[in-house]
C-alpha positions as CSV (number, residue, x, y, z in Angstrom):
1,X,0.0,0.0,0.0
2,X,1.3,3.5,-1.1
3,X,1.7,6.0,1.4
4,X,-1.3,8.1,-0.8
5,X,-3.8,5.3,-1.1
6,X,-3.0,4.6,3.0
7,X,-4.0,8.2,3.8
8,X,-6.9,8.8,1.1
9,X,-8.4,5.7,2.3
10,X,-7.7,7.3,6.0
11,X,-9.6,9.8,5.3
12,X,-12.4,7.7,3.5
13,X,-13.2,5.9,6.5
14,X,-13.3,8.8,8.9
15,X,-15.9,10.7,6.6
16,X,-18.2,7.2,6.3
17,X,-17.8,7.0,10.2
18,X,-18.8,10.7,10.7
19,X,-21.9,10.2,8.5
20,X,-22.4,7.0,10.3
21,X,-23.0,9.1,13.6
22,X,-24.7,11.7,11.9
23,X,-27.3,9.5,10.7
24,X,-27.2,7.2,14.1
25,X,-28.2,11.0,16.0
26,X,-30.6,12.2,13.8
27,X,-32.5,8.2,14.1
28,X,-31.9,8.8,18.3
29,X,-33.2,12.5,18.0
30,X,-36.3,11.3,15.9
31,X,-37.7,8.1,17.9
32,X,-37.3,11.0,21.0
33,X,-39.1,13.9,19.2
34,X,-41.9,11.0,18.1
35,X,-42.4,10.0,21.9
36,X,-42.7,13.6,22.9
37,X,-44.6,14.0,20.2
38,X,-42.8,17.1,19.4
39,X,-43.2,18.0,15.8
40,X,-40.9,21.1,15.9
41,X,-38.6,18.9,16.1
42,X,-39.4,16.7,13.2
43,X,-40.0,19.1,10.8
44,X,-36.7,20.2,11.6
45,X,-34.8,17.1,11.1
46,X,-37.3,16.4,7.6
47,X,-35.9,19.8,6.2
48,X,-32.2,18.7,7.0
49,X,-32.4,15.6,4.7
50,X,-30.5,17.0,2.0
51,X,-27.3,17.4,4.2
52,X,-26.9,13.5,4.1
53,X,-27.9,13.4,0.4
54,X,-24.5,15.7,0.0
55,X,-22.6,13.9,2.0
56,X,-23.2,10.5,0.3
57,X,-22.5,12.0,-3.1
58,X,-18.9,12.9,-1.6
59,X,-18.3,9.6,-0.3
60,X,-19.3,8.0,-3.2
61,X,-17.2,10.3,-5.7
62,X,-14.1,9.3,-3.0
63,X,-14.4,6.0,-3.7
64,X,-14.7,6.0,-7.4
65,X,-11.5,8.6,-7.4
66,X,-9.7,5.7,-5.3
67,X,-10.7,2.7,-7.7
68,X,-9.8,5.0,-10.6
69,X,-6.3,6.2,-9.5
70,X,-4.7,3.3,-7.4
71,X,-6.6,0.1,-8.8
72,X,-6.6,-1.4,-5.7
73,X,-6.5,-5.3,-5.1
74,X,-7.5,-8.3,-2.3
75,X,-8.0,-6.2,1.0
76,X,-7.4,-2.8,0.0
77,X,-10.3,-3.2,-2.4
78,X,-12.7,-4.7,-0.1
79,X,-12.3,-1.8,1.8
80,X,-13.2,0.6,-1.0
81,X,-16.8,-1.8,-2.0
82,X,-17.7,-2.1,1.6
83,X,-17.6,1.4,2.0
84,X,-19.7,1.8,-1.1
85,X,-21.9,-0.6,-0.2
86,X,-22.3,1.0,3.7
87,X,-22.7,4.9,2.3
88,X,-25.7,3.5,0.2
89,X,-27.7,2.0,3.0
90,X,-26.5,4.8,5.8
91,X,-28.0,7.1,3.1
92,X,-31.1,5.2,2.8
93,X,-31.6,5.2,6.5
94,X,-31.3,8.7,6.6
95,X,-33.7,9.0,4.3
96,X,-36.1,6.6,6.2
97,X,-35.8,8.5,9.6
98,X,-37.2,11.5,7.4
99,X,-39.9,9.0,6.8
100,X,-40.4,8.1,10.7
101,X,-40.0,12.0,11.4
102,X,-43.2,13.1,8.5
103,X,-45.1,9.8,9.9
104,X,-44.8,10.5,13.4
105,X,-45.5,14.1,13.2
106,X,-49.0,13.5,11.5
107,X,-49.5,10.5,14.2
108,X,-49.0,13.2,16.8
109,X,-52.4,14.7,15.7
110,X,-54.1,12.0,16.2
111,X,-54.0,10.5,20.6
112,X,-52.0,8.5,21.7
113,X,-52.6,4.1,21.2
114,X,-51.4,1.5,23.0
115,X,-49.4,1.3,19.9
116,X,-46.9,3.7,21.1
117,X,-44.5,1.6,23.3
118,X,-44.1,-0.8,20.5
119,X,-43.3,1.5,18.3
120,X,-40.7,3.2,20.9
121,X,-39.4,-0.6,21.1
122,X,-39.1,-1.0,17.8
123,X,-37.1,2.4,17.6
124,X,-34.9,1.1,19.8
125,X,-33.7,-2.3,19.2
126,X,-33.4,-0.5,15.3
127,X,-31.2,1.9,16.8
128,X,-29.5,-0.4,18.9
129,X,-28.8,-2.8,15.7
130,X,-27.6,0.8,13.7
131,X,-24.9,1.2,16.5
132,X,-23.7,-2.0,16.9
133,X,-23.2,-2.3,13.2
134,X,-21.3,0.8,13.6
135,X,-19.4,-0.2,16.5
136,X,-18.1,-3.7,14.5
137,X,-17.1,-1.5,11.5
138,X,-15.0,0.7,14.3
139,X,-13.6,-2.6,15.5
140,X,-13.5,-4.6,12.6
141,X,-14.9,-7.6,14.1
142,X,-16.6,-10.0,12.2
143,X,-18.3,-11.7,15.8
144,X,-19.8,-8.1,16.7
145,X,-21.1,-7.9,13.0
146,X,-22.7,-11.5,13.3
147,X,-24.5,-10.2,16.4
148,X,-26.5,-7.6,14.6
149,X,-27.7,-10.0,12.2
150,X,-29.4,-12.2,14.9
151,X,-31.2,-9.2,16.3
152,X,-33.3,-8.9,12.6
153,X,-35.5,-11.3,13.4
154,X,-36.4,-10.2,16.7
155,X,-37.5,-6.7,14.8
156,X,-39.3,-8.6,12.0
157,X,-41.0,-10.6,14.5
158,X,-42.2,-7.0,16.5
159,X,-43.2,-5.5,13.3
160,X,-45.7,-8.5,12.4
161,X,-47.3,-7.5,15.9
162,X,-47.8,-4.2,15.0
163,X,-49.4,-5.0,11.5
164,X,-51.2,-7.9,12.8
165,X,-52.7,-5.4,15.8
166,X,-53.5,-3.0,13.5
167,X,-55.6,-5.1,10.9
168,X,-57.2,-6.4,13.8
169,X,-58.2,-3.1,14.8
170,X,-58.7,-1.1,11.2
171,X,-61.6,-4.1,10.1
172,X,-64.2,-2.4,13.3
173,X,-62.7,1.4,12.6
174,X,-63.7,1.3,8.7
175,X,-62.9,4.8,8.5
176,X,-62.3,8.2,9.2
177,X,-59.3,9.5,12.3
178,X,-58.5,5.8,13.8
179,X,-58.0,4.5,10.4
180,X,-55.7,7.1,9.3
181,X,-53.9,6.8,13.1
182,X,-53.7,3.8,12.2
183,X,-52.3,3.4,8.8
184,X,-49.7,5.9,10.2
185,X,-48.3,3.3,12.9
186,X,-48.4,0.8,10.4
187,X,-46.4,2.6,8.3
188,X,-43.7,3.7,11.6
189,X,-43.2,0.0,12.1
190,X,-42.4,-0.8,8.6
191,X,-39.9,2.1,8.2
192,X,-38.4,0.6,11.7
193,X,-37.9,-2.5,10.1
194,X,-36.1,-1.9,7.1
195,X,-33.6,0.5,9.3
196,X,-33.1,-2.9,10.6
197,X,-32.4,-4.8,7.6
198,X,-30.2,-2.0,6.4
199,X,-28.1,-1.9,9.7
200,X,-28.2,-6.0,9.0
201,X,-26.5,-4.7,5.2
202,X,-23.3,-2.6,7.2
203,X,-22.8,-5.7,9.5
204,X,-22.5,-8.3,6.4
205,X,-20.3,-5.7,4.8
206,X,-18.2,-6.0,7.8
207,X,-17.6,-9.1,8.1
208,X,-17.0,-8.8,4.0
209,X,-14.2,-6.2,4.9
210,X,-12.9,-8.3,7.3
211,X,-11.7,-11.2,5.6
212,X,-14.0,-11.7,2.4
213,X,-16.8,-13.3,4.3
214,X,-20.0,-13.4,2.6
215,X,-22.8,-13.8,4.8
216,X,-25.7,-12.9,3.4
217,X,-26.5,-16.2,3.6
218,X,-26.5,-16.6,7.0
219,X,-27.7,-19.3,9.0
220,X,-24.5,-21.3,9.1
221,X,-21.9,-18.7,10.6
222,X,-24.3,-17.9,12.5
223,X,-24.4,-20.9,13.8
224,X,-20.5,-21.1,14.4
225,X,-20.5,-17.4,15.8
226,X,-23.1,-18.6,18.6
């Protein structure tokens, strides 16, 4: 590794770990604006979208600069794809807490269900997921990564609740404010879910940096990592 490649790619990784907690924060900030129900707040994080739009673009434009110039091979390439690969899905997470933040600050018109603490649930094992996949790209440790991955189903299995709940509660509402409360929480959930599956992306691109490990696949290293 040439002494420019070793600090360009420096530099790579401390701009995707600085968007990585900017997009960790603004999911934190969110989930606690929607349980104050304080729609200041949202509307304020929903007109700062763009910011991680920019920022992505950069990232991106980095790593095609790097491929183009040094042609890098085995590890040193990994490192280029996974952070590719990471700066898509911390973008679309940032662009899914905008979703949460317009959701929940339409919801907050409506009273409050006994939908609310799974929702806050949901918002935090998802956050909980982001930060650990975070913290095993800090550490580069393919165990931590694995970790993350087991927690998916447990969100997957909270969001069916939620949808499950709230067809079982939509069919006697028909129509009119419940419904429409209701579609709303439905639609919380979902956005929870996939912040999940996207955290579950960084942690397989992890292990990928690590040492090539493709686990997309899971079940078996899973398995081992237990």
């Amino acid at each position: 590794m040439n002494v420019i490649f070793a600090r360009e790619s420096e530099l790579l990784k401390e701009a995707i770990l600085r968007l990585a907690g900017e997009v960790e924060m603004r999911l934190s900030e969110v989930l606690k604006a929607m349980e104050r129900r304080d729609k200041e707040a949202m509307q304020m994080w929903m007109d700062r979208d763009a910011e991680i739009d920019e920022r992505e673009v950069q990232i991106e434009e980095e790593c095609l600069k790097i491929l183009a110039l040094h042609q890098p091979v085995a590890r040193d390439l990994r490192f280029v794809v996974a952070v590719l690969k990471i700066n898509n899905d911390l973008e679309r997470i940032g662009d899914i807490v905008v979703n949460v933040a317009e959701r929940g600050l339409r919801l907050a018109d409506f009273p409050v269900t006994d939908f609310q603490g799974k929702l806050m649930q949901m918002g935090r094992v998802a956050r909980e997921m982001l930060k650990e996949s975070l913290d095993a790209l800090i550490s580069l440790e393919v165990r931590q990564a694995a970790a993350v991955i087991t927690r998916d189903d447990e969100l997957d299995r909270m969001n069916v609740e939620v949808i499950q709940g709230v067809i079982a509660r939509a069919a006697p509402a028909n129509t009119g404010a419940m419904t429409e409360s209701l579609i709303l929480t439905h639609s919380i959930a979902r956005d929870l879910e996939r912040i999940g599956d996207h955290a579950t992306n960084i942690a397989e691109d992890v292990a990928y940096l690590v040492d090539g490990t493709i686990i997309r696949h899971k079940d078996g290293l899973l398995k081992e990592e237990r």
